[in-house]
Every structure is written in C-alpha cells, then in structure tokens.
C-alpha positions, 0 to 999 in steps of 0.5 A: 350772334355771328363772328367771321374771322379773316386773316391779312397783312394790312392794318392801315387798308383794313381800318381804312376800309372800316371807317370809309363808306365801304362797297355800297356806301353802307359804312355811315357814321362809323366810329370807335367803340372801344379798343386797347388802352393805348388806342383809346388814348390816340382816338376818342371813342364815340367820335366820327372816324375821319382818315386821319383817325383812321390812320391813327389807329392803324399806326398804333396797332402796327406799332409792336410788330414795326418794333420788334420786327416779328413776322407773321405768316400763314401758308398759301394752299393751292388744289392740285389736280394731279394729287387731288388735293390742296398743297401748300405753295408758300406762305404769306404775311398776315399779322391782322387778325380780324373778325366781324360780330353780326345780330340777325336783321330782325334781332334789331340793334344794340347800343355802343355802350353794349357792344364795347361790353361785348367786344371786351368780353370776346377779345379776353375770351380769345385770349388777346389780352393778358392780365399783366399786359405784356403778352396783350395784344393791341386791338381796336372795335369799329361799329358804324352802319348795317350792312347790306343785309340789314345786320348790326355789327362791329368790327374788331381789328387785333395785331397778332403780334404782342406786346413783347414781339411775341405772335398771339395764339390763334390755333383755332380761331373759327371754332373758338369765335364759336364758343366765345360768342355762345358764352357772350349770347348767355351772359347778355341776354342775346339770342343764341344760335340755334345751330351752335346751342345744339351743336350743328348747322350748316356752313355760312357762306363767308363775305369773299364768297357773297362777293364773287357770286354778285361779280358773276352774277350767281344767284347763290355763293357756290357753298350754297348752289352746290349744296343744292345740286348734291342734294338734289342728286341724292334725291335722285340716285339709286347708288353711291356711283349714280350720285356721281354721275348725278353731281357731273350731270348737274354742272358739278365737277368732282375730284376725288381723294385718295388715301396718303401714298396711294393713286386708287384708293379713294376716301374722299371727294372734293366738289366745284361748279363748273366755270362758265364757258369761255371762262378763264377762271379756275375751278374751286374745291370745297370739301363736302363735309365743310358745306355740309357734315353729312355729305362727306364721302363715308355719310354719302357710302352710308346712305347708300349701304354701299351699294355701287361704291366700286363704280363710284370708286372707278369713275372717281379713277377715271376722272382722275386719270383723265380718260373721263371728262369733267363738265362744262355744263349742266346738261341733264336733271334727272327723275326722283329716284323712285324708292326714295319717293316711296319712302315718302309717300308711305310717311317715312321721310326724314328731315334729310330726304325732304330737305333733297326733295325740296332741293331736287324741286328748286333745281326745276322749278326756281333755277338761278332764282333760288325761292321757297323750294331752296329756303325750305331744302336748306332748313331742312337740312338744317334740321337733319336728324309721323306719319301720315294718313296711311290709305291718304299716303298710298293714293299719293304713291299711285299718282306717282307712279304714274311717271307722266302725269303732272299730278305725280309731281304735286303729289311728292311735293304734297306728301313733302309739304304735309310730313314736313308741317307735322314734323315742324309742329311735332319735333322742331317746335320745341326744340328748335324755335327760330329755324320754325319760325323761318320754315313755317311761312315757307311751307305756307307759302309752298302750299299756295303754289301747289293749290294754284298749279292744281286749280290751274291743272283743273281748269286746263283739263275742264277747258279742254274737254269742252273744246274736244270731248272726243279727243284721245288724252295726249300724255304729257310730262310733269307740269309740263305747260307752265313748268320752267324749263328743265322740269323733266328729267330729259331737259338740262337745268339751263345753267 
C-alpha cells in the first residue's frame, strides 16, 4: 500500500474534488467510508456524496479552526541560483492535511467495510486521534472509483487544527505515512512493499509531478527521466568531472552546493531538465539523493574513488559563476565508458552497473518513449546492492572492442541480459519476489529484441554478399541501420 501526503489550505476545493468526477471523470460512485464522530453523524457513510454532502463534510472539518481562529502555515521554499540553494520566501496557509492510501493494480480491490478499518488504524497510527478527544482532529475517508492507473484507494482529509485550537503534530509526516502503513500491511493481511519491508527503493514520483509531465507532453515525470539520464552518464563516464559534463551533454542542467559560508567549496549538487526552448518555465531542482540515495554527491565521489573531483569541482565553480553555460538542450550520448564494459563482460556487474547499462541503452534506443530497457534500468536500480562463462565472457569483450561493429552493442546488452537473469534467479528470487515478478518478463521481452536485431543483422550481411561478393566491407557504427536516432555517441539524444 502506497500513502501520499500533501499539504493545503482548502478544505471545502479539496472534498469537492473528491466527491466530483475528478480530471478523467474517474472519480465514479464516491462516498464516505468513515470519518470523525461528528462527520459521521452530518453524512451517512455508504451513501453516494452529492455537493451538498460534500459541503457538509468540508464545513465540519473546518469547524475547530473557524472557531478558534488558529493559523496553520508552512514556508514556501524557492531555488536560489546565486546560493545555489532552496531558501525560504514566505510562508503559506495549509491547515489541510491529506493523504491518498493506494493498492497496486494487480492487488485487485478491497471492501469499504476493510478500508474504514484501515483508515482508522492509519489516522490513530498518525496521531490524529487522542483517546480523551480533546487534542483529536476531525477527519474524514472518501473511497470512489480507481484511478487512472487502475488502483483502489481512498482518501483521508484531516484538519490540522485540533479540538482544543491546538495544530496536530505532522513533523515527519511522509516517513511516518511510511511506518504506519507497514504496520497496517501486516496486521491485515495486505501485500507489504518491497522497498519499505527492506529498507530501501527508489523515490515515486508524486501525482503534481504525473501532471506536469502530460501538460508538457513528457513521457516520464523528470524524477524519472532524470534518473535515467544520471545513470546513464555513469555508464559512460571514466570520472566524477566527465560524469558532469555527461549530465550537461544529456539535457541536464546542474547546479552545485556549497558548504554554509562558503562559494567554492562544493559538497553537493542539485539536478533539473532543461526546459524546452522558447519555453517561459523555470527550471526545477531536485536533489540527487531524494531521486535516488546512491547518486547523491559523495556516492557519485565513491564510485569514482575520487578520480576527477577537482575538475568536477571547478566546472560546478564555473557554472556557478556563470563563465560556463548551462544546456538548453540535449546535444550529445556518449560511447560506454570502456571499463565500466569490461567489468562487465568479465561478469563483475552489479545490480547498479547493469540498471546504468540498461539506462544508457534506453537513452538510444526507446528516447521519449520509455519501454523494456527503461523498466528494467529502474528494477535494477531498485535492487542496488555470478559470474558467468568465463571463455563465453572474453569473446564478448572482443566483439566490444571492436567500436564499430554492431555486434559490439548486442554483445553488452548480451552479457547485461544474461548476469541480469542469473542474479534475478540467484539473489532477487528469494529475497525480493515482487521486483521479480516485474523484472523477469522484461528480460524476456529484452531477449526477443536482441534475437530479432541479431536474425535482422544476419540476414542483412547474407543479402549483402550475395549482391556483392567482391565489395570491400564498409564500417559502420553500431546498429547503425535500424537504430533510432542518437544510437552513436556523435548523434544528440533528440530532445
């Protein structure tokens, strides 16, 4: 079970929202489930939410604060391009406190009698509710239609002022949201999620981000995409300073951190997608380490042992001081890094390299429509933690080092494809079953390109020296007759 929790400042929009027929029209039969004593007792659960239902609920919840007059706020927080950080820039009303509770599609659907159980148990799990009522908090569950993407969810709405005027306690909400719902998952019987049963996962990207992407017409929310392109630079860089300047050649803009007080001593870096050109939006920040724990700054000096830190650290300086450009654009997908691919191919990969392999290969080959390559990068990296045939593992590296032979390509994806399956059988299997049952049908389906491009290639090459036997072999780049524009490392990605 997923929650997401968002702040805001209007209780009678918000409920509104839930009981009407949302963006898609997916909001169908919605209705309370449960809710305080004093919801409960203005509108019957069970029943379908009309507007003035939904005006009844808002007016109770808002009830407390109206009467005691107590303000609920939280900062509003900016980037600053000149201290490379987000500041605050004042503060804004948000006494509405709400939170979305989602199964996975295929967890298929649960019963209003089950989800006013679970509603109650996650609202006392947050503390809203005090035994002796005075520092309770009103609130109110909403279940109606899936959404979009097929999920079964309610909503819970909670006023973040208490009975007594006093402001309900929300200092970490999210990681709390986290715990309470693990607790609920095993008192009910629910599936538990992987990444928070193990203690780690990657970031989700949040409904407002979903959003924005299909108003621009993004494939991915840029969490997502610029997971991808960091990894994919990885995969491609031989040192913390090409990394950078991989990132930039990607479309990345990056900004850099310094240490409090100081205006060249970098210690972090923050990341944001170019906006497209003629745009009049403003690049957005993300922290590294909030997309994804191990490509914050010191993981990304670990992986590299240091190697190219100063330069790095003076093209950070640069950019910070303006003397270097930031992108407009993507302009340039560069080769794999050429060690990178030795470890590789001598089956020394780890589940981080291969989901940057994987990354790398989804720049290329499936760009602003993310598939298999892009599913399997993001398993993989979720996983983060055998070799193979060792004379199998050599013949591999010598087709890749071979830099124009199409070959060379299918061999890494190859060798990705076969360490990938036996550690998935080997390590995943049992410790991690729902991320294999997601990642298994991708390698598969992964296999079926690479077997179709290597019958393509062969038939290619057969037809060929039929019409001309004689004919010297030209040398062509990777893949280079069918491959989406930007395969090579002289071709831009194209965004």
């Amino acid at each position: 079970m997923m929650p997401n929790v968002t702040r805001g400042d209007r209780m009678a929009g918000l409920v509104m929202y839930l009981a009407g027929p949302g963006r898609a029209n997916e909001h169908t039969n919605p209705r309370l489930i449960a809710g305080h004593d004093m919801v409960t007792f203005a509108v019957a659960p069970g029943k379908d939410l009309s507007r003035d239902d939904a005006l009844d609920i808002a007016n109770v919840l808002d009830a407390p604060r109206k009467q005691h007059g107590t303000s609920v706020q939280v900062p509003v927080r900016e980037f600053d391009e000149e201290q490379s950080t987000y500041v605050t820039t004042g503060y804004k009303d948000a006494h509405v406190w709400h939170c979305s509770l989602a199964l996975k599609a295929d967890e298929g659907k649960l019963s209003d009698e089950l989800w006013a159980e679970i509603a109650y148990d996650f609202v006392e799990g947050m503390g809203f509710i005090d035994p002796d009522g005075a520092k309770s908090s009103r609130w109110a569950a909403i279940h109606h239609g899936d959404s979009r993407n097929g999920n079964d969810h309610i909503h819970i709405a909670v006023q973040m002022v208490r009975e007594d005027g006093t402001k309900a306690d929300v200092h970490f909400d999210k990681r709390r949201s986290q715990k309470v719902v693990g607790e609920i998952e095993k008192k009910r019987g629910l599936v538990v999620l992987e990444s928070r049963d193990k203690s780690r996962g990657l970031a989700g990207d949040k409904p407002a981000e979903r959003s924005t992407a299909q108003r621009n017409n993004q494939a991915m929310p840029a969490p997502v995409e610029l997971r991808r392109r960091m990894r994919a630079a990885l995969s491609t860089s031989s040192s913390q300073h090409e990394y950078v300047q991989r990132l930039m050649d990607s479309g990345v803009r990056v900004a850099p951190r310094f240490a409090k007080g100081s205006t060249d001593h970098v210690v972090g870096y923050r990341v944001g997608i170019a906006p497209e050109k003629g745009s009049s939006q403003q690049t957005i920040y993300y922290a590294p380490s909030k997309i994804d724990r191990t490509l914050g700054w010191p993981y990304i000096s670990a992986r590299f042992n240091g190697e190219g830190r100063e330069g790095a650290d003076r093209l950070l300086r640069g950019i910070r001081s303006g003397s270097i450009a930031q992108p407009d654009r993507a302009s340039k997908v560069h080769d794999f890094e050429p060690r990178r691919a030795q470890q590789l191919m001598a089956g020394n990969a780890a589940p981080d390299a291969l989901a940057n392999i994987y990354a790398r290969v989804s720049m290329s080959m499936e760009k602003d429509k993310p598939g298999v390559f892009h599913q399997l990068s993001e398993n993989y990296a979720r996983a983060a933690q055998s070799g193979g045939n060792a004379s199998h593992a050599l013949r591999l590296g010598a087709r890749f080092a071979s830099k124009n032979s199409a070959r060379s390509w299918l061999a890494v994806l190859q060798q990705a494809n076969r360490l990938a399956r036996a550690m998935t059988d080997d390590k995943l299997a049992s410790n991690r079953p729902q991320l294999t049952a997601a990642t298994l049908p991708a390698l598969a389906q992964a296999d079926r390109i690479i077997r179709a491009e290597l019958i393509r290639m062969q038939k290619e090459n057969a037809s060929s020296s039929v019409a001309a036997p004689t004919k010297e072999p030209t040398t062509r780049t990777p893949m280079s007759v069918h491959r989406p524009q930007g395969w090579s490392a002289d071709r831009g990605h194209g965004r």
